[in-house]
C-alpha positions as CSV (number, residue, x, y, z in Angstrom):
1,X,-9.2,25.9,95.6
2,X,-6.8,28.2,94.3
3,X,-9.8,30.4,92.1
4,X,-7.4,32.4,90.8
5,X,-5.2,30.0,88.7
6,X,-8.0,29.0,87.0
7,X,-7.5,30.0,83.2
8,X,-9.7,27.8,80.8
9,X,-9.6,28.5,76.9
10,X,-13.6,28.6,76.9
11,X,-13.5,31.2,79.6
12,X,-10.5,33.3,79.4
13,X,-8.9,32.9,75.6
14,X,-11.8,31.8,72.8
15,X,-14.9,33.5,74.0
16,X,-16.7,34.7,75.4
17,X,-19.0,35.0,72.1
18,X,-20.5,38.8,72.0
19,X,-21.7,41.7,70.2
20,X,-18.6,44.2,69.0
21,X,-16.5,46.1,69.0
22,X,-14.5,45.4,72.1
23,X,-14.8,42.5,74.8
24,X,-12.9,44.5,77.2
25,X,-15.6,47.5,76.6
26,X,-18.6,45.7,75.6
27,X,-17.9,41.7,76.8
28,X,-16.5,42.8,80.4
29,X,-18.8,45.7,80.8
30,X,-22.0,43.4,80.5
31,X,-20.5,40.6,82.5
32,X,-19.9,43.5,85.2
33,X,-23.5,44.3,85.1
34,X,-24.8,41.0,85.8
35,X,-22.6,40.3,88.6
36,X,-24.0,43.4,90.1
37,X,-27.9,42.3,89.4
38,X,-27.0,39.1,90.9
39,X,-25.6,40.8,94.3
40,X,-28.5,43.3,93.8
41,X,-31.0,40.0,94.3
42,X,-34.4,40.0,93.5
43,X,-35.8,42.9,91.5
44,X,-34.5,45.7,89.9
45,X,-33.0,49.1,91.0
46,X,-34.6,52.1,90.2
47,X,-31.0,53.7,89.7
48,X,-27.8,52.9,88.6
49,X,-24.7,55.7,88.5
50,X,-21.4,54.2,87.1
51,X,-18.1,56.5,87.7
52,X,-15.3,55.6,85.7
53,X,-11.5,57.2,86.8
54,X,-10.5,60.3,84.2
55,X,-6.9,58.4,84.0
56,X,-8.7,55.7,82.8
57,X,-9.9,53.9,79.3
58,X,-13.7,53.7,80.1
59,X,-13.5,56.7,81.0
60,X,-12.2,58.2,77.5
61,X,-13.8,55.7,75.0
62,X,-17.5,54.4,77.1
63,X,-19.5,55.6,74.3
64,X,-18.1,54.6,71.6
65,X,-16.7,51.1,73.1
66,X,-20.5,50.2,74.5
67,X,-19.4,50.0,78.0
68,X,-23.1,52.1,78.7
69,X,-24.5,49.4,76.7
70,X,-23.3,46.6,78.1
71,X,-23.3,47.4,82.1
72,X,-27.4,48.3,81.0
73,X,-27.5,44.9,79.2
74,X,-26.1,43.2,82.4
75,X,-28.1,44.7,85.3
76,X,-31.4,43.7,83.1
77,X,-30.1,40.0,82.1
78,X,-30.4,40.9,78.7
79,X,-28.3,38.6,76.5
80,X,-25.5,40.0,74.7
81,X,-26.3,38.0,71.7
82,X,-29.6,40.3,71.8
83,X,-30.7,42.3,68.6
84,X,-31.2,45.2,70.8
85,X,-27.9,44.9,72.9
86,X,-26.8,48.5,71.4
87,X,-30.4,50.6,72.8
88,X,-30.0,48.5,76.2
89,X,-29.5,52.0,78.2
90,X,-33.2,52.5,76.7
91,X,-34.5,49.2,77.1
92,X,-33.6,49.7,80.7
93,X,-35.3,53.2,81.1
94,X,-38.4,51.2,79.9
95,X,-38.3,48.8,82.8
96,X,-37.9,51.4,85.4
97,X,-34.0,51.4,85.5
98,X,-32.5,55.0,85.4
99,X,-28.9,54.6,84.5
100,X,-26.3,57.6,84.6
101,X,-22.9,57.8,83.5
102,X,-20.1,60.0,85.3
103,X,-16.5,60.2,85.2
104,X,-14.5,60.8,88.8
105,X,-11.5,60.1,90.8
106,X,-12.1,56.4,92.2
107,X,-9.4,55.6,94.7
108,X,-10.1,52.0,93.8
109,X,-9.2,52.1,90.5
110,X,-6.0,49.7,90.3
111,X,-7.0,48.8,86.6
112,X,-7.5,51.4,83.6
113,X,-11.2,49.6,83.4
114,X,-12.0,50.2,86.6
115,X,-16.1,50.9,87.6
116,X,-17.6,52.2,90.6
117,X,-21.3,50.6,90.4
118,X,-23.8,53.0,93.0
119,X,-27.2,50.7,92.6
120,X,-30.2,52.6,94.8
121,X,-34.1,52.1,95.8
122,X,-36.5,53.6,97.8
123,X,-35.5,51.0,100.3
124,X,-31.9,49.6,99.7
125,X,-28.3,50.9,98.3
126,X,-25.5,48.9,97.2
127,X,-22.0,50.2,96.1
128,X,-19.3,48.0,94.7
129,X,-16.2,48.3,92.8
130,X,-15.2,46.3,89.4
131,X,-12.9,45.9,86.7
132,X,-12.8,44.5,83.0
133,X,-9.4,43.1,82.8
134,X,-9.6,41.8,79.4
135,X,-11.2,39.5,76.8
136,X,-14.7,39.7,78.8
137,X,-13.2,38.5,82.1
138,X,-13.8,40.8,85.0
139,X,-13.1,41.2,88.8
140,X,-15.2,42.7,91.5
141,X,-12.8,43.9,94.5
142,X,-15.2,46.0,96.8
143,X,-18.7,45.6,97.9
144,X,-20.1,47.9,100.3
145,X,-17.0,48.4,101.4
146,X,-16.5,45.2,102.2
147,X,-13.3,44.2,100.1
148,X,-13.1,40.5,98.2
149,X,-12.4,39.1,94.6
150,X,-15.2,37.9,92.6
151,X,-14.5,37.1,89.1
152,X,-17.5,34.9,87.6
153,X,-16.0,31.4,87.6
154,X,-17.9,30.3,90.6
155,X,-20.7,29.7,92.4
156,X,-20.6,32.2,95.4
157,X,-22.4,33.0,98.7
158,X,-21.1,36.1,100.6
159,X,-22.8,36.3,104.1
160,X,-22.5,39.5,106.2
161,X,-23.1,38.0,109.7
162,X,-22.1,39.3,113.4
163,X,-18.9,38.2,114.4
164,X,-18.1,35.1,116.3
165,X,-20.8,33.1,114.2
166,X,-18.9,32.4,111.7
167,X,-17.9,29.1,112.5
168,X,-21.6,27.8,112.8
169,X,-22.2,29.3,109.4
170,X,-19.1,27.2,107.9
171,X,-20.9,24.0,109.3
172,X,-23.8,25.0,107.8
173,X,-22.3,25.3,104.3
174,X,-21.2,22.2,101.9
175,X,-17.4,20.7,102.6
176,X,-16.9,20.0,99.3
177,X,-12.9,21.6,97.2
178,X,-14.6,25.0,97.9
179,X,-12.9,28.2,99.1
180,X,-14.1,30.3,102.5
181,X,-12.2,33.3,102.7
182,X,-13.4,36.0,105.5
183,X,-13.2,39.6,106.0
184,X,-13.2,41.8,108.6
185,X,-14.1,46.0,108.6
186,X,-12.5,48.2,111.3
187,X,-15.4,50.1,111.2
188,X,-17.9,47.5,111.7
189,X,-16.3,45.2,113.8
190,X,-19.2,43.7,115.2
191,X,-19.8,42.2,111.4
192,X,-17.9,39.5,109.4
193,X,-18.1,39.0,105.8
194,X,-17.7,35.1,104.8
195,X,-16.9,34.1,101.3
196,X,-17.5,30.9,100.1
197,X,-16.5,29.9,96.3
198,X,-17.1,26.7,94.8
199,X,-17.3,25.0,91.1
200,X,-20.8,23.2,92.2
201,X,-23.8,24.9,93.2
202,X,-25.0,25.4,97.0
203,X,-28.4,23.6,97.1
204,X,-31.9,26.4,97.6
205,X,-32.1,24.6,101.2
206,X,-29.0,25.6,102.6
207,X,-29.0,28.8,101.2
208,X,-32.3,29.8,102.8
209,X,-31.2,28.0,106.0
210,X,-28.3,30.3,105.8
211,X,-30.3,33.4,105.2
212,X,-32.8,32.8,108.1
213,X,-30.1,32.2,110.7
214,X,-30.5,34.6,113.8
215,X,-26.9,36.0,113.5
216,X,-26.8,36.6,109.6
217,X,-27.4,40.3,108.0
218,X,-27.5,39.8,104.8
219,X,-26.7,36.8,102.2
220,X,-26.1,37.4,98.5
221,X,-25.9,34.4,95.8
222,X,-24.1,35.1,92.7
223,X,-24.6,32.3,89.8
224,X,-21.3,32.1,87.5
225,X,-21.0,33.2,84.3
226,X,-18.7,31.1,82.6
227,X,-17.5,27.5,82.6
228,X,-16.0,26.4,86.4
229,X,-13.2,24.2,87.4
230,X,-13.6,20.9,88.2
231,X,-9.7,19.8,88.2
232,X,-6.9,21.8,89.1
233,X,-4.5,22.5,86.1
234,X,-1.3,24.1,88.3
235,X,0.8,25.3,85.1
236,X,2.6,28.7,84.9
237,X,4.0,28.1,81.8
238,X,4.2,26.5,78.4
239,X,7.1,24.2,79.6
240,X,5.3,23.3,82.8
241,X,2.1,22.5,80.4
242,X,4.1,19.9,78.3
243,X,5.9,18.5,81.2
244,X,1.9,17.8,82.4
245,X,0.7,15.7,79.6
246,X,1.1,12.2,78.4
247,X,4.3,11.7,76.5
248,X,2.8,10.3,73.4
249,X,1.2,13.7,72.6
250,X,3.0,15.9,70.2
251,X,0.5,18.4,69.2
252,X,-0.1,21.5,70.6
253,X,-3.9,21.3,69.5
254,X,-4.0,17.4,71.5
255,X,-1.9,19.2,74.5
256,X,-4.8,22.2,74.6
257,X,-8.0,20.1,74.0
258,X,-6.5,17.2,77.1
259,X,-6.4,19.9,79.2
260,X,-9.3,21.7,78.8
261,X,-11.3,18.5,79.4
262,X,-9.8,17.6,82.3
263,X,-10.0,20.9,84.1
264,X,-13.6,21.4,82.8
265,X,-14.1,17.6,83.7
266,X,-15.7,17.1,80.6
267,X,-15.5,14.6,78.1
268,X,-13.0,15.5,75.0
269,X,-15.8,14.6,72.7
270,X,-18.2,17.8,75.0
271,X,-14.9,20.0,74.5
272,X,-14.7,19.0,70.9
273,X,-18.0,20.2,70.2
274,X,-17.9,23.6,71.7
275,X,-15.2,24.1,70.3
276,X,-16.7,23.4,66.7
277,X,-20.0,25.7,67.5
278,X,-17.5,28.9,68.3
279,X,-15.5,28.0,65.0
280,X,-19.2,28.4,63.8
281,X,-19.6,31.5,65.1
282,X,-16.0,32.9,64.0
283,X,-17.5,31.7,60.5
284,X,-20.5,33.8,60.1
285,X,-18.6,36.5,61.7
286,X,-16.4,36.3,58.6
287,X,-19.6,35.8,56.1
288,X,-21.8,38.6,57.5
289,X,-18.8,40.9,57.1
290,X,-18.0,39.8,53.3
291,X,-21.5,40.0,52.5
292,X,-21.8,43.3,53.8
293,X,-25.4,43.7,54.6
294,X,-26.2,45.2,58.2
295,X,-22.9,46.8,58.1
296,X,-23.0,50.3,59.9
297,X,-19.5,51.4,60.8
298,X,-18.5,54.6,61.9
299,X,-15.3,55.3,60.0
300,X,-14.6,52.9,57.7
301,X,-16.1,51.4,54.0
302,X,-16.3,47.8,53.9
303,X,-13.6,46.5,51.7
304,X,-13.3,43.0,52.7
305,X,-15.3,41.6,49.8
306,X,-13.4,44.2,47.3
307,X,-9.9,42.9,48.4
308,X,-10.8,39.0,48.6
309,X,-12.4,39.7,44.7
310,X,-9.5,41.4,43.8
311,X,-7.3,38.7,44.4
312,X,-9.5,36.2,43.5
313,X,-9.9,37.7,39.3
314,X,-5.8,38.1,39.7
315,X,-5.6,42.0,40.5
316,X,-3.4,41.6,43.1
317,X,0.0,42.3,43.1
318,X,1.2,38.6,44.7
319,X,-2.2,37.3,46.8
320,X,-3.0,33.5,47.8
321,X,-4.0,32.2,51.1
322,X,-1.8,34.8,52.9
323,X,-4.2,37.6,51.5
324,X,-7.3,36.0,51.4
325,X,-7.1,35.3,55.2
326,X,-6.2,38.8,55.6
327,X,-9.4,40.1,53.8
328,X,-11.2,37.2,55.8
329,X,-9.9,38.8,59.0
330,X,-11.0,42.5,57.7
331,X,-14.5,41.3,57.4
332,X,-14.8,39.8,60.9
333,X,-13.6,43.9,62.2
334,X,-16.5,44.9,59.7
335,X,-19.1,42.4,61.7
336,X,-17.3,43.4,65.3
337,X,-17.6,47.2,64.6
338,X,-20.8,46.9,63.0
339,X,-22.0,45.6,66.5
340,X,-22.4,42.1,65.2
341,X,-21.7,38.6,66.9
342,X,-18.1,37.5,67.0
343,X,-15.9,35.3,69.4
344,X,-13.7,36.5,70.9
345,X,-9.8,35.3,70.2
346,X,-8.9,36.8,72.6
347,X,-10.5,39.9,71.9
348,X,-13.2,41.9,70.5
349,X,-10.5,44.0,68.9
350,X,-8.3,41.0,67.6
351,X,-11.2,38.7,66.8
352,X,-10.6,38.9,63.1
353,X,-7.0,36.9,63.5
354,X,-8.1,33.4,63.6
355,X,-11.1,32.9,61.7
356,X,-9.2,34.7,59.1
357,X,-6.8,32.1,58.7
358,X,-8.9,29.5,59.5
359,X,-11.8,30.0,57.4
360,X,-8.9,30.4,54.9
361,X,-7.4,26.9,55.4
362,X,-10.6,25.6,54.7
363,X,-11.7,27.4,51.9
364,X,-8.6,27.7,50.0
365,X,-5.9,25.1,51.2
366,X,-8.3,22.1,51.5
367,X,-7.7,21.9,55.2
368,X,-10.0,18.9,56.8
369,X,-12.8,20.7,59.9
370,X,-11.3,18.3,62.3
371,X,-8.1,19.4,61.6
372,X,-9.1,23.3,62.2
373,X,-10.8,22.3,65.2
374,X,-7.3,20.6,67.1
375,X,-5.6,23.6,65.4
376,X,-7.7,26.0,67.4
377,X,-7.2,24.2,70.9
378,X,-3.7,24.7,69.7
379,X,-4.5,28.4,69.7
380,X,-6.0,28.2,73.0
381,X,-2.9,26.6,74.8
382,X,-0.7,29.5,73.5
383,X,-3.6,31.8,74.8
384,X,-3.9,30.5,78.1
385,X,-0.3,30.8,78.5
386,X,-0.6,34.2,78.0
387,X,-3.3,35.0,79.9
388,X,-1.6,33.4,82.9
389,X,1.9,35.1,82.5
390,X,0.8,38.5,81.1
391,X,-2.8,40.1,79.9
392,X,-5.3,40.5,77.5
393,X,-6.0,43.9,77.8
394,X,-4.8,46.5,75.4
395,X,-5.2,49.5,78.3
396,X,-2.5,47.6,80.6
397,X,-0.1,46.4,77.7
398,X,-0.8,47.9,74.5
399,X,-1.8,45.9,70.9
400,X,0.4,43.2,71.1
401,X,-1.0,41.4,73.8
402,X,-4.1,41.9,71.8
403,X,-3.8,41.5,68.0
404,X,-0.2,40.7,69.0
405,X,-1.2,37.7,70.6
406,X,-4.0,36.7,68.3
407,X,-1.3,36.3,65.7
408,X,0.9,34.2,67.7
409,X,-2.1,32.0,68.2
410,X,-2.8,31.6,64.7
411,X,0.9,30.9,63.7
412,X,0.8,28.4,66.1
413,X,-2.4,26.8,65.2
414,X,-1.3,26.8,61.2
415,X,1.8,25.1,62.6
416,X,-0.6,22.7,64.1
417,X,-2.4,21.9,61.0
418,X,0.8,21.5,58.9
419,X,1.9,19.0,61.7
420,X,4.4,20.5,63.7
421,X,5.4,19.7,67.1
422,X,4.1,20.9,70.0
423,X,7.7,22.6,70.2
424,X,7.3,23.8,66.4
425,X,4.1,25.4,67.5
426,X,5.3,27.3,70.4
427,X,7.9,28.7,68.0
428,X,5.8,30.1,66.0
429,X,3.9,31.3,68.5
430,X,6.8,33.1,70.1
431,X,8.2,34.7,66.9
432,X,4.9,36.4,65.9
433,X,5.0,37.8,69.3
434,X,8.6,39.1,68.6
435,X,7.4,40.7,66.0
436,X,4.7,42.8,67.5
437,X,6.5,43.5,70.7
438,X,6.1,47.2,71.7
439,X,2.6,47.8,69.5
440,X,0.8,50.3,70.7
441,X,-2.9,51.0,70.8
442,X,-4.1,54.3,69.6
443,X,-7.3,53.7,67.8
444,X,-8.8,56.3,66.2
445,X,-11.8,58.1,67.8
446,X,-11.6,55.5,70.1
447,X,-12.9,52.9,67.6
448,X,-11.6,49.2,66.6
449,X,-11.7,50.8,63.2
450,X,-8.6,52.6,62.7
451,X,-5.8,50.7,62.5
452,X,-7.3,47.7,63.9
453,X,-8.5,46.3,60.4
454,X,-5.5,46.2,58.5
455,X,-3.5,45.3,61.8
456,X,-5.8,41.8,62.5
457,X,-5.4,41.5,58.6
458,X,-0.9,41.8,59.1
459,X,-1.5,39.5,61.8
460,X,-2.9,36.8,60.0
461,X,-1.2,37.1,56.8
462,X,2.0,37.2,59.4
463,X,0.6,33.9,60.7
464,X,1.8,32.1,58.2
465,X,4.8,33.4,57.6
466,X,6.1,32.8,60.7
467,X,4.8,29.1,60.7
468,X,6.5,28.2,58.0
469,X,10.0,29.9,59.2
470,X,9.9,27.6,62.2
471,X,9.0,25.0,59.7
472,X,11.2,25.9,57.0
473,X,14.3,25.0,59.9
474,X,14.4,28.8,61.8
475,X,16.1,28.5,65.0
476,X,14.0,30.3,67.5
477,X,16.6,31.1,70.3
478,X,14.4,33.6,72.9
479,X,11.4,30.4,74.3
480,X,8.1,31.4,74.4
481,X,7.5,32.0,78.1
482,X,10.5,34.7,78.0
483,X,8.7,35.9,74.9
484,X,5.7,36.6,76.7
485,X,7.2,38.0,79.6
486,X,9.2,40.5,77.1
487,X,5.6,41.4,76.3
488,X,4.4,42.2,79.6
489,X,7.7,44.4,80.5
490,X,7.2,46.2,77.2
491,X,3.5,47.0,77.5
492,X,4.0,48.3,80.9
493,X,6.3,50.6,80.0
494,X,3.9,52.2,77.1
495,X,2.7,55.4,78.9
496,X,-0.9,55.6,79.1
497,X,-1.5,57.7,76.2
498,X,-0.7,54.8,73.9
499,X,-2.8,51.9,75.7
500,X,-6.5,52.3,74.5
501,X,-7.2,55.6,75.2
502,X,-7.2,57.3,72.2
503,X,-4.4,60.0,73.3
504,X,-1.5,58.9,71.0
505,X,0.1,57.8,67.9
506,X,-2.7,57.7,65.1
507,X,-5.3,58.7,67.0
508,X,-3.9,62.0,67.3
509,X,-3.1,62.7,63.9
510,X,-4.7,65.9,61.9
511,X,-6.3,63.1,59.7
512,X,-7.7,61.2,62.4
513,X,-9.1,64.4,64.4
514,X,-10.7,65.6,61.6
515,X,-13.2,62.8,62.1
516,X,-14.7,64.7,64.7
517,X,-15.7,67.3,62.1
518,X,-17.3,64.5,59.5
């Protein structure tokens, strides 16, 4: 089992679904901290001291991206749909849990959202090393200096044993399309650390049979988080995708939903419905922020409702659907930042994008749901094709693989719903992409506030644009795999100061500094 091709639009592209502003902050952060209360086991720690590297984004933007919150969230299994999911460093004091927040050099730290999680008792420590690599999804590559990759997506066992055991233990554990990697330490090398991943769950039997065998140490169980693999989907690319899938499909929303199902091994009609409850979600997101109650931003006035008004009694200077999804997208930024409940698409800080233009085609081009729905899968093939090839995360490649990529989603699910090809939607995909190659992301106060609104708002306004280009008869000559890998190349190449950590561009303008003095 290959764990790490495993990219699922569920898991890694439309979700997860999560209290704002960021999924990288907030999303990853309190998936990290329930990874580390599962290895923890039973009972809670009486301490918990998270370092974050200086050179990195946590370390500059924790507080005002939640990253306290949601690690205290995590390591007390409270949801992150909670009401109190923004006092959870509190709500963790209360139950005994003393958490502390440093920043210092981690030699570990390979990614900008790089963790070091110290977890202590009167009777037990446990040290381990994590990262939120984007749109919620995260990877654990130390434990007690033992080093591995845990990501979430399966059912693990890791089993500390004494060396030479470790083939009794394999018989012991299910022979099933799991993985069993194993580890060795030169300074323990009496000990062997055995890793066994799989998409089904190890039965309570085996598990304790496993824990009370003579020659094991330690065992620790860790439940996934998100939806596992059932069916291997080996594509690397959007060309490798199409060449996978019955010939008599030609949309891009069929090509997405067939594949989902099969890799989830789920019906289409299960897929189909998950899909319609986080279109749900994306729609309140967009409702909560028009209506503009429970609002608190930091920077901004909602203006949502004012612009979609405006255009709406014929103030505006051109409108239509272009604007009205723009405004749309606005007031999902006004929920996110408001530390509402949005999906992610992919992103906290893009999650305005979609439902924007969605909620749009609805509303005002008399668009049919079912039709929204396959448009969104259509979304969530682009999306996984990104997320395979490049990243999610602004701190590694700047805003367009962010809001960047949330408009090439949406031009390519609006090419879906006007019935373009599969082809006609990749297109579209890849020419929003052009067009946001080299963003960079310098939020202001390091806040989804400033200029993420009115950049999710371009985006989706953009979206159609560039659908109906492709449309229209535009030639796209650069594919969209190329396109994506552009991306990648480009981002990389941002220094650090403009990928999410609030050091560059707008963030460092007189204007926006003087919000420290407000």
């Amino acid at each position: 089992m290959n764990r790490m091709s495993f990219i699922s639009i569920f898991n890694d592209v439309l979700g997860p679904v999560m209290r704002g502003p960021s999924s990288s902050h907030t999303a990853g952060s309190h998936h990290i901290g329930r990874i580390a209360r599962s290895l923890w086991g039973d009972g809670i720690p009486d301490s918990a001291v998270f370092t974050f590297d200086p050179e990195g984004s946590y370390s500059r933007v924790y507080r005002q991206q939640s990253v306290d919150s949601g690690l205290a969230s995590g390591l007390i299994n409270m949801p992150m749909s909670d009401i109190g999911f923004h006092r959870a460093v509190d709500a963790a004091a209360d139950e005994g849990l003393i958490t502390r927040f440093r920043i210092g050099s981690l030699e570990e730290a390979s990614h900008p959202n790089t963790v070091e999680i110290r977890l202590r008792s009167p009777n037990r420590d446990m040290t381990a090393v994590a990262a939120s690599i984007g749109g919620g999804i995260v990877a654990f590559s130390q434990i007690d200096g033992w080093h591995l990759e845990l990501d979430g997506k399966t059912h693990d066992l890791i089993i500390i044993c004494r060396r030479g055991c470790e083939k009794q233990i394999q018989g012991l554990l299910p022979e099933s399309d799991a993985d069993l990697s194993l580890t060795t330490r030169p300074e323990r090398p009496k000990e062997i650390l055995l890793h066994y991943r799989s998409a089904r769950e190890v039965e309570d039997a085996i598990t304790e049979g496993i824990r009370r065998h003579p020659d094991v140490n330690h065992v620790m169980r860790v439940a996934p988080l998100f939806f596992t693999r059932k069916n291997a989907t080996p594509f690397e690319s959007s060309e490798d995708m199409i060449r996978s899938v019955p010939d008599d499909m030609r949309s891009l929303g069929e090509i997405g939903r067939f594949f989902e199902a099969r890799q989830l091994g789920c019906p289409e009609s299960e897929i189909n419905d998950e899909m319609k409850h986080r279109f749900e979600v994306m729609r309140k997101s967009v409702n909560q922020g028009l209506d503009e109650k429970d609002l608190n931003m930091r920077l901004l006035k909602p203006t949502a409702r004012s612009v979609l008004e405006t255009d709406k009694s014929g103030g505006s200077a051109v409108g239509g659907i272009h604007l009205r999804a723009a405004a749309r997208a606005m007031a999902v930024m006004h929920t996110a930042n408001s530390g509402g409940v949005v999906c992610a698409a992919p992103t906290g800080g893009s999650a305005g994008v979609l439902p924007g233009v969605l909620v749009s085609m609805i509303e005002d081009g008399n668009i049919g749901f079912d039709k929204v729905i396959r448009s969104l899968f259509a979304a969530g093939a682009v999306g996984m094709v990104i997320a395979r090839r490049a990243t999610f995360a602004a701190e590694v490649a700047g805003c367009q693989v962010e809001i960047g990529a949330a408009g090439a989603m949406a031009a390519a699910a609006v090419a879906d719903i006007a019935g373009g090809s599969f082809r006609q939607a990749l297109d579209a995909a890849a020419i929003a992409l052009q067009n946001t190659m080299g963003s960079v992301c310098d939020l202001v106060q390091g806040r989804c506030e400033i200029p993420c609104h009115t950049r999710n708002a371009a985006a989706a306004a953009n979206a159609f644009v560039c659908a109906d280009l492709i449309l229209g008869g535009y030639f796209n000559p650069i594919p969209f795999d190329e396109t994506v890998d552009a991306s990648l190349a480009v981002g990389r190449m941002l220094p650090s100061d403009l990928r999410c950590t609030a050091r560059g561009g707008l963030a460092v303008t007189p204007s926006a500094l003087r919000f420290e003095e407000g």
